[in-house]
C-alpha distance (Angstrom), angle and dihedral (degrees) to the residues before:
residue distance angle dihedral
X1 . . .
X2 4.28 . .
X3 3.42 89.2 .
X4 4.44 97.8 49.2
X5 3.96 76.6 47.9
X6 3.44 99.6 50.3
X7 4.16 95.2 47.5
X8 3.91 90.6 39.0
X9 3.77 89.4 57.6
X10 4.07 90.5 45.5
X11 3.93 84.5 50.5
X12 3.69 88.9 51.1
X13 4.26 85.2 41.6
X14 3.46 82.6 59.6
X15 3.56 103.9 49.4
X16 3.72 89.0 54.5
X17 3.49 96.6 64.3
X18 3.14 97.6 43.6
X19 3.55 94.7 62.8
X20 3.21 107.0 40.2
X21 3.58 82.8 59.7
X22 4.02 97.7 43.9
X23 4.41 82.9 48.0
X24 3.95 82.4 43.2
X25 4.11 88.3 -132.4
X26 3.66 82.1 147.8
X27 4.42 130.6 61.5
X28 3.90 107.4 -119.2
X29 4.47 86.5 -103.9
X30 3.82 86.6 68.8
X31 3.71 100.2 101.1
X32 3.92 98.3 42.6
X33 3.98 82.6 46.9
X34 3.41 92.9 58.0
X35 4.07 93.7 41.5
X36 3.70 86.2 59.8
X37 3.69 92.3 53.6
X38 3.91 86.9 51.5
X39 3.58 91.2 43.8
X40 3.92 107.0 49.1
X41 3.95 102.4 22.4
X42 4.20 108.5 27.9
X43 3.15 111.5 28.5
X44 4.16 93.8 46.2
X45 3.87 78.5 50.4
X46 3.68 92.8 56.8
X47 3.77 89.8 56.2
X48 3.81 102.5 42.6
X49 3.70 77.1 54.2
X50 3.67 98.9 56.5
X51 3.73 119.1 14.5
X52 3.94 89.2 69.2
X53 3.76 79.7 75.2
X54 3.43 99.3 53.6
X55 3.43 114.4 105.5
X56 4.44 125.6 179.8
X57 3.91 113.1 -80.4
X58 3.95 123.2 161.8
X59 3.95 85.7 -135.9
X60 3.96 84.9 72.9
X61 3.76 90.1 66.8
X62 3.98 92.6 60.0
X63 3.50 84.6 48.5
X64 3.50 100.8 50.9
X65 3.98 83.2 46.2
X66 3.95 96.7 60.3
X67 3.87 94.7 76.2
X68 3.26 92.3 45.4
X69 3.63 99.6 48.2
X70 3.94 88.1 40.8
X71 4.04 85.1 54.7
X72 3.54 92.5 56.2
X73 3.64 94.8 50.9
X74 3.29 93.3 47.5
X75 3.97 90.0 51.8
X76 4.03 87.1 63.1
X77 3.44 97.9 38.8
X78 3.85 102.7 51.8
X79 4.20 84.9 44.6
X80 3.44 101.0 39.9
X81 4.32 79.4 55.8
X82 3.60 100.1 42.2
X83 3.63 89.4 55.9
X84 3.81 91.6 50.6
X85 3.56 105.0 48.4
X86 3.84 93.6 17.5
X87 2.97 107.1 -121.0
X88 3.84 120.0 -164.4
X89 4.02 116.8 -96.2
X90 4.38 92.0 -114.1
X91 3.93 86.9 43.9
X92 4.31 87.2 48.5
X93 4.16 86.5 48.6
X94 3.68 97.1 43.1
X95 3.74 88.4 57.3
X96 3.62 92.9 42.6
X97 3.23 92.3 65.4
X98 3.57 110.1 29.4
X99 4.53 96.8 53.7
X100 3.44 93.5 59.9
X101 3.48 100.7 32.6
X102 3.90 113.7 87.1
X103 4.06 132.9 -173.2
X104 3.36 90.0 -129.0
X105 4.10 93.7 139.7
X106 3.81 108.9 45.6
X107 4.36 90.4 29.8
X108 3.80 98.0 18.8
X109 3.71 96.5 49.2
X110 3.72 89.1 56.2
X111 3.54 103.6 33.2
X112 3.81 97.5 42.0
X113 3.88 92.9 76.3
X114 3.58 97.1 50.0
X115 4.16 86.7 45.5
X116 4.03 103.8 38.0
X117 3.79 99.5 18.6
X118 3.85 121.4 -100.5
X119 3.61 87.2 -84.0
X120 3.91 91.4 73.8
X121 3.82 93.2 52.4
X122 3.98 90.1 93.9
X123 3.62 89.7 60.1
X124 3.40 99.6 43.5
X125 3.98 84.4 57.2
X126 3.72 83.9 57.1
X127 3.85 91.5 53.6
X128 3.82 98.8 44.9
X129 4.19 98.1 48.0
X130 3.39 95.6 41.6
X131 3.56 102.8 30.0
X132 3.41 122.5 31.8
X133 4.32 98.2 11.1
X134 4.42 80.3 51.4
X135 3.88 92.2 49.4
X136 3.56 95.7 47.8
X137 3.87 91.7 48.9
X138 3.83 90.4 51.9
X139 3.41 115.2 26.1
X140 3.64 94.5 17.4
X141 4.00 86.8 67.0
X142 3.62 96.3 42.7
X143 3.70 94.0 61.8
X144 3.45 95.0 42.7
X145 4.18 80.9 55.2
X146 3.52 104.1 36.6
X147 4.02 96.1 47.5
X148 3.87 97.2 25.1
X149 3.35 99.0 46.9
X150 3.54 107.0 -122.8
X151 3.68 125.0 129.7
X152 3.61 124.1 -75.2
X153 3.73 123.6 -89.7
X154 3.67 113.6 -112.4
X155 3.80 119.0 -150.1
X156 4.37 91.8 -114.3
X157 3.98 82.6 56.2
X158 4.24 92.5 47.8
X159 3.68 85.8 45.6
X160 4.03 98.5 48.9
X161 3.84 83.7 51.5
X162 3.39 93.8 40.8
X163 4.02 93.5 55.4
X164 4.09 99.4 37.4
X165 3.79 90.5 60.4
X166 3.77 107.8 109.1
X167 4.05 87.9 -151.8
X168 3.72 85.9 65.1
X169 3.64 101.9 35.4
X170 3.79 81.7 56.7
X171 3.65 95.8 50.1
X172 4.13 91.2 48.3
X173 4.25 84.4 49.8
X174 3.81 93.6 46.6
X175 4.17 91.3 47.5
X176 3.77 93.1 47.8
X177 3.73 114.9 24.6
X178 3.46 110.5 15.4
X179 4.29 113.7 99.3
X180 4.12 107.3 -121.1
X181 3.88 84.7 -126.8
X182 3.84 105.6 46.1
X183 4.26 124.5 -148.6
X184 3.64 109.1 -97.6
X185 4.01 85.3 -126.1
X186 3.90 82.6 69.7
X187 3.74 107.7 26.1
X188 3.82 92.8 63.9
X189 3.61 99.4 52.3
X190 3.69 97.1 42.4
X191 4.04 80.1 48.9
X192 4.05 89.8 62.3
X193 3.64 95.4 40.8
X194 3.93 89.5 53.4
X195 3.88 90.3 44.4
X196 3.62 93.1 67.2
X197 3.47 99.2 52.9
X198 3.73 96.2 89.8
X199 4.03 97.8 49.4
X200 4.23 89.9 41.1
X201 3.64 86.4 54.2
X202 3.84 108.1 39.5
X203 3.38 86.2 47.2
X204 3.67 99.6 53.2
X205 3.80 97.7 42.0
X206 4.49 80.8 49.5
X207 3.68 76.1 65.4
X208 3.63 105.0 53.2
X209 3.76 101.1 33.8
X210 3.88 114.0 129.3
X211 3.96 122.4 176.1
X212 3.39 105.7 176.2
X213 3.91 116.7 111.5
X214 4.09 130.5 -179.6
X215 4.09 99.2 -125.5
X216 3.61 90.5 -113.2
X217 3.83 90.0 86.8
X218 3.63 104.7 38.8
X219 3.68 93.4 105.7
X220 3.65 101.2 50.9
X221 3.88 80.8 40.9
X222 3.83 88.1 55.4
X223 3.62 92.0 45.8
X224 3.94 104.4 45.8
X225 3.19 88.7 51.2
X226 3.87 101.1 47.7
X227 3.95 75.3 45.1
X228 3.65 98.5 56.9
X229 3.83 106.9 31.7
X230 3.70 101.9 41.8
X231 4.10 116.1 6.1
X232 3.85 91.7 52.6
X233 3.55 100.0 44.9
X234 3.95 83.6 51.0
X235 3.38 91.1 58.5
X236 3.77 98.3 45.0
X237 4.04 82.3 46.3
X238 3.73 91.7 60.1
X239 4.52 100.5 35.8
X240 3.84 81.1 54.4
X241 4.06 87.0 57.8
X242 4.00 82.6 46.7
X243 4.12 97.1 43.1
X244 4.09 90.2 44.7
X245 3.78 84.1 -118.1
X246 3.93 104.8 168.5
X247 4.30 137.7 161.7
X248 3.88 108.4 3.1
X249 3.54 99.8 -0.2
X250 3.63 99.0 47.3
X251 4.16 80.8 46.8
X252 3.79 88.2 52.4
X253 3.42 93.9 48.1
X254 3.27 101.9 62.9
X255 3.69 104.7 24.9
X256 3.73 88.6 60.7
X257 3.68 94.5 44.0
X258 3.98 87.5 53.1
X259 3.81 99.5 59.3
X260 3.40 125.5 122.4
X261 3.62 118.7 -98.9
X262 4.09 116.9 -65.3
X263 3.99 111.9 -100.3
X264 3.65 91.2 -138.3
X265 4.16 101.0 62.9
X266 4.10 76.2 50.6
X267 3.86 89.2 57.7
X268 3.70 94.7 38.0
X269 3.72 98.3 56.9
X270 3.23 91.1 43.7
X271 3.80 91.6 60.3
X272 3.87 87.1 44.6
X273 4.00 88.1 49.2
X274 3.59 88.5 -121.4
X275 3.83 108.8 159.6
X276 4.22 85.5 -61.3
X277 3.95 87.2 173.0
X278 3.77 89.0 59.5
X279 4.16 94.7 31.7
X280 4.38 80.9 52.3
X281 3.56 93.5 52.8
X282 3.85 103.7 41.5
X283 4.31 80.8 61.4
X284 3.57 90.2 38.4
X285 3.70 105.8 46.2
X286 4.23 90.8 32.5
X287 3.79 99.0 54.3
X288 3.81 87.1 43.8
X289 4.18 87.4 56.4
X290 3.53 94.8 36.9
X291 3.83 86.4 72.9
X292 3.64 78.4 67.7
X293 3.40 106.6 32.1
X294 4.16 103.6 45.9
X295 3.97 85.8 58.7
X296 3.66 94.2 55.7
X297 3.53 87.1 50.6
X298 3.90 94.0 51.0
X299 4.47 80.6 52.8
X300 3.41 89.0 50.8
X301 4.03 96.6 51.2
């Protein structure tokens, strides 16, 4: 019953920004406004709160090897089908980026609790930074060169990115500084700041959604998303078997891996005028079915 609760109150989440946009209560900066709350105040929060409590296991290295693994199968799959049905080069990089690439900070840091149990926020941390956040950095950037044109990332720029994001500055804190078991004085406020993560974000992303399509993209559509809510999650399913992933980490695993599609590879194609109607919908259309779709993965675990 926590878990209807959780994705009724998302749908509700949803509806809110939505309207307030439709009844323009809101200027059209709202949603990036609210992102940067998420970004540089909650979701460093939600870290500070939970990486203190991380401590070394050799499961975290088959967890941290799932994205990456899922990435490369992704790779092959999205070529191998471009090739066949010839898909356009924007339409081939907008899928590149957006299969492998998971929200699993902005909706898996607030959904992950209510999934996996707050106890499996630590590792989901541990999937996000140096999973997904990593992969976007790299790979992320190369795409964005290769098919947009630009020039190619060198490692000094990956790094500087890598090392100004307050995510990962908060991560580096929380594995060196922070005490395991945190002073009250700090837990609780950290605790608030987290807590609004999930409202700030629904909210925002209620404001940004956009479903329409031209019919030119409905099959990549159809198969990204196939891609990224079921096929990957599969996969992750089965490597955890194959890693001896079990209890939160196998949880994490494939929770995380079965996100919908990360907001920000929708906002950077879209700068790079790579397919953004297609690169809109795959967020658009994926977080609405992941309402869906994330449940039946809680059944199955």
């Amino acid at each position: 019953m926590a878990i209807v609760s959780v994705f009724a109150f998302i749908l509700a989440l949803l509806a809110i920004g939505a309207l307030l946009r439709i009844w323009r209560l809101v200027p059209d900066t709202a949603p990036e406004t609210l992102n940067i709350v998420a970004i540089y105040v909650c979701m460093p929060a939600a870290i500070l709160l939970n990486v203190p409590r991380l401590s070394f296991e050799r499961d975290l290295i088959g967890l941290i090897a799932i994205p990456w693994i899922c990435l490369a199968v992704s790779i092959a799959l999205v070529l191998a089908l471009a090739r066949l049905l010839r898909w356009d080069r924007p339409s081939t990089a907008c899928l590149l980026m957006e299969v492998p690439m998971g929200n699993t900070a902005f909706i898996g840091y607030a959904l992950i609790p209510a999934l996996a149990g707050p106890s499996a926020m630590r590792y989901a941390v541990v999937y996000d930074q140096f999973g997904t956040f990593l992969i976007l950095a790299s790979f992320g950037l190369f795409v964005l060169a290769l098919y947009g044109g630009g020039a190619r990332p060198t490692v000094g720029a990956i790094a500087r990115r890598v090392l100004r994001f307050p995510p990962f500055l908060a991560l580096m804190l929380g594995l060196t500084v922070m005490p395991a078991e945190l002073p009250v004085a700090l837990a609780r406020p950290l605790e608030t700041l987290s807590g609004a993560l999930l409202p700030i974000v629904v909210i925002a992303l209620g404001m940004q959604l956009r479903l329409k399509l031209p019919r030119r993209y409905l099959a990549p559509l159809g198969i990204g998303l196939v891609a990224k809510l079921v096929a990957l999650p599969l996969l992750a399913l089965a490597l955890c078997a194959a890693f001896g992933l079990s209890g939160d980490l196998r949880a994490v695993a494939v929770f995380q891996t079965a996100m919908p599609t990360m907001m920000t590879t929708g906002a950077l194609l879209s700068m790079a005028g790579l397919a953004p109607e297609l690169a809109a919908a795959m967020v658009g259309y994926g977080t609405v079915l992941s309402i869906a779709t994330l449940p039946l993965w809680h059944w199955v675990l």
